[in-house]
PLY file of the C-alpha trace (Angstrom):
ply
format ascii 1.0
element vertex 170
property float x
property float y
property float z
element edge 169
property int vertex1
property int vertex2
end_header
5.18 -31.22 92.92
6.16 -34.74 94.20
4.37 -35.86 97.34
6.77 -36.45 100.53
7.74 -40.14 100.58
6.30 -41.44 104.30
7.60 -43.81 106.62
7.73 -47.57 105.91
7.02 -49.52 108.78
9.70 -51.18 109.64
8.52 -54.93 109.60
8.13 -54.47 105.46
12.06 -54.05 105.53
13.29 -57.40 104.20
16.76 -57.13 106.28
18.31 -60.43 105.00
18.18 -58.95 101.55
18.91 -55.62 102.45
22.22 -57.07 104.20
23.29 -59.02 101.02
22.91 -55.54 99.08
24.94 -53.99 101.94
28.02 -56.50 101.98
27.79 -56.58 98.14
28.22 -52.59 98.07
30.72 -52.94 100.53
32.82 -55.81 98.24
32.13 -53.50 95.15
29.63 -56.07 93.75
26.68 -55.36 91.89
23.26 -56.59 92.63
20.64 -56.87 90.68
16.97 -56.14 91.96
12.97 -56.16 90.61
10.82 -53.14 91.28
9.49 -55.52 93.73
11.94 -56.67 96.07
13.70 -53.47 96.36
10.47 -51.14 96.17
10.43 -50.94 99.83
14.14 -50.40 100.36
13.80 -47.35 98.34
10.29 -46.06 99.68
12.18 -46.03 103.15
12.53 -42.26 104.94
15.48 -41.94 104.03
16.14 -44.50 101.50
18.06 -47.32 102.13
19.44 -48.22 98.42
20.28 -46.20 95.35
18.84 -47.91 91.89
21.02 -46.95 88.31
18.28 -47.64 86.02
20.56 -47.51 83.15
22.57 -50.96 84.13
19.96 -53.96 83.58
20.63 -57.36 83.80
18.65 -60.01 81.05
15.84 -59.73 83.79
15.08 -56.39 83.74
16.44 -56.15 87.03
17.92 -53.06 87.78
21.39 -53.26 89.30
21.19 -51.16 92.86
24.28 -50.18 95.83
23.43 -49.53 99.57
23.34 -46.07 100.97
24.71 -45.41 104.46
21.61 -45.27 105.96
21.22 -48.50 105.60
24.31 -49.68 107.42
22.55 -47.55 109.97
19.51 -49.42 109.78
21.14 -52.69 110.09
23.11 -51.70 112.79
19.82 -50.23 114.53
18.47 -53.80 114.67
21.43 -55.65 116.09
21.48 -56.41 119.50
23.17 -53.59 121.37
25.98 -54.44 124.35
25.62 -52.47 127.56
28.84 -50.74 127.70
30.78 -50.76 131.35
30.04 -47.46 133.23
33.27 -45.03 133.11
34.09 -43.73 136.36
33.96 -39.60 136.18
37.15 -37.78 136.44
35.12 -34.73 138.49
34.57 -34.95 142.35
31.04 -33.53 143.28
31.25 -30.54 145.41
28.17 -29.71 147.78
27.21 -26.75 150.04
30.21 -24.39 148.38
30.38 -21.23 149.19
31.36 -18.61 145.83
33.56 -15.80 146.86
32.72 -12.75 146.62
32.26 -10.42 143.53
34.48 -8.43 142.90
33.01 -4.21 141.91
34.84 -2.69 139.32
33.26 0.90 139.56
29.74 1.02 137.87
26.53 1.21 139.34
25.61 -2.41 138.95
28.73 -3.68 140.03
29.92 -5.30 137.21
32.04 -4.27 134.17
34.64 -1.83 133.82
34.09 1.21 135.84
32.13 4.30 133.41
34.05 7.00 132.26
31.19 9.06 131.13
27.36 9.38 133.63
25.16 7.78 131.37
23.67 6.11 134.70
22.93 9.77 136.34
21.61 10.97 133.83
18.10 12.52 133.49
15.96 12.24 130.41
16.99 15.10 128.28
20.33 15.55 130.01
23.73 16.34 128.52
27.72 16.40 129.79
30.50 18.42 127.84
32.97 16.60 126.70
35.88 18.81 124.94
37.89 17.96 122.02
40.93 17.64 123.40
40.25 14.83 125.77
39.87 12.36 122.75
42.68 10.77 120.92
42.67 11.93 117.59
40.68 15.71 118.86
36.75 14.64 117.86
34.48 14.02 121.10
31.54 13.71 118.41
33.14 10.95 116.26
34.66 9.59 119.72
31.96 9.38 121.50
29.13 8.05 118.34
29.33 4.28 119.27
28.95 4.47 123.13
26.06 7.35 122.44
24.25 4.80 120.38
25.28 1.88 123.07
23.97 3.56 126.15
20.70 4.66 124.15
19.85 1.05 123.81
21.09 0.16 127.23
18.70 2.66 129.20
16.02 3.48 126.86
12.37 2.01 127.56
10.49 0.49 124.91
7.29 2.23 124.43
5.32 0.15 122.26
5.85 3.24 119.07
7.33 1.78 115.94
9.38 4.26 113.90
9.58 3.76 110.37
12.90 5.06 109.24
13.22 5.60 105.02
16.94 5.33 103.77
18.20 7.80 101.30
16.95 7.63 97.99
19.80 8.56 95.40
19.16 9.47 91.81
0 1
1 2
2 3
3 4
4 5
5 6
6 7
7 8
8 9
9 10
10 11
11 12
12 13
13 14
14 15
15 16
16 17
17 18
18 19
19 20
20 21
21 22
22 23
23 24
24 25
25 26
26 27
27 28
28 29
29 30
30 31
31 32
32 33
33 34
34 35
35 36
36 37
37 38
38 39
39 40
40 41
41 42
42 43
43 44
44 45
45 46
46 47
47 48
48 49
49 50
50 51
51 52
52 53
53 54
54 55
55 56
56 57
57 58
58 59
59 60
60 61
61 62
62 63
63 64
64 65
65 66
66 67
67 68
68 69
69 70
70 71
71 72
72 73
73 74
74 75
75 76
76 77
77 78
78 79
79 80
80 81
81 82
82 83
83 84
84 85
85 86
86 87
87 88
88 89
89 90
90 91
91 92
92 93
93 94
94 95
95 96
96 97
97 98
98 99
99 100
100 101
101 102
102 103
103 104
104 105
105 106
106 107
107 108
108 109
109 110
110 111
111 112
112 113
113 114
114 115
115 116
116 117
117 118
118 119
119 120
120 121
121 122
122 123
123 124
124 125
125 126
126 127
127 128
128 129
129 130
130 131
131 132
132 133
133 134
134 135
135 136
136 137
137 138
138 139
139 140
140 141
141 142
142 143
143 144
144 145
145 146
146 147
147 148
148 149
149 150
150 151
151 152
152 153
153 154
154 155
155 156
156 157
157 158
158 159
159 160
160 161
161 162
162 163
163 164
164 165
165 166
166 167
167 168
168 169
């Protein structure tokens, strides 16, 4: 396995070479560089040109194209402009008072009122709740998901892990 390319130091970057390789790239020229010159331009985290070994001038020079990360690093060494502060479109609002929240029904004040006592109930406890009160006539199939739901939402984790094996067919 390859070894991870590290960082060139930035001062090894020839930048007045790697700018003619950039405007040449950009004018769809080719340039030609040795192992040398462009050794560090490729080294670079991440690299800064891309070599086709298979186009060689009568040099042995291998013809190479800038990558974008190198327009990058060009522009990351150019003097930067302080741009103007933008005035904020949002006025600042201090010592507000929130109204009120509003209580829907449940216990906690918040959400949509209960329809069954999940909240009431003890550990071990039960409620009826007949067929006929559900939609399509099953309180079992009805009532599965917000069972599960309200298992989660009031149990207490005890620090047990249960191992659960799925069915093994054929």
């Amino acid at each position: 396995m390859a070894k991870p390319k590290t960082e060139v130091v930035k001062s090894e970057i020839n930048k007045e070479l790697l700018a003619h390789v950039v405007a040449a790239t950009d004018a769809n020229q080719i340039v030609y560089l040795s192992a040398d010159d462009g050794g560090a331009l490729v080294a670079h985290v991440p690299p800064l040109i891309e070599v086709n070994t298979s186009m060689l001038d009568e040099n042995g020079k291998a013809a190479v194209r800038a990558t974008q990360a190198a327009k990058m690093f060009l522009n990351g060494h150019q003097e930067h402009t302080q741009v103007a502060a933008t005035e904020s479109k949002y006025a600042l609002i201090t010592d507000a008072i929130l109204p009120p929240a509003k209580k829907r029904g449940n216990q906690s004040g918040s959400g949509a009122p209960t329809k069954y006592p999940f909240a009431e109930m003890p550990v071990g406890g039960s409620f009826f709740s007949a067929n006929s009160e559900h939609a399509k006539g099953d309180a079992v199939k009805a009532l599965g998901s917000t069972v599960s739901s309200q298992n989660n939402k009031y149990s207490e984790p005890t620090g047990e892990i249960k191992t659960v094996n799925g069915a093994v067919r054929d």
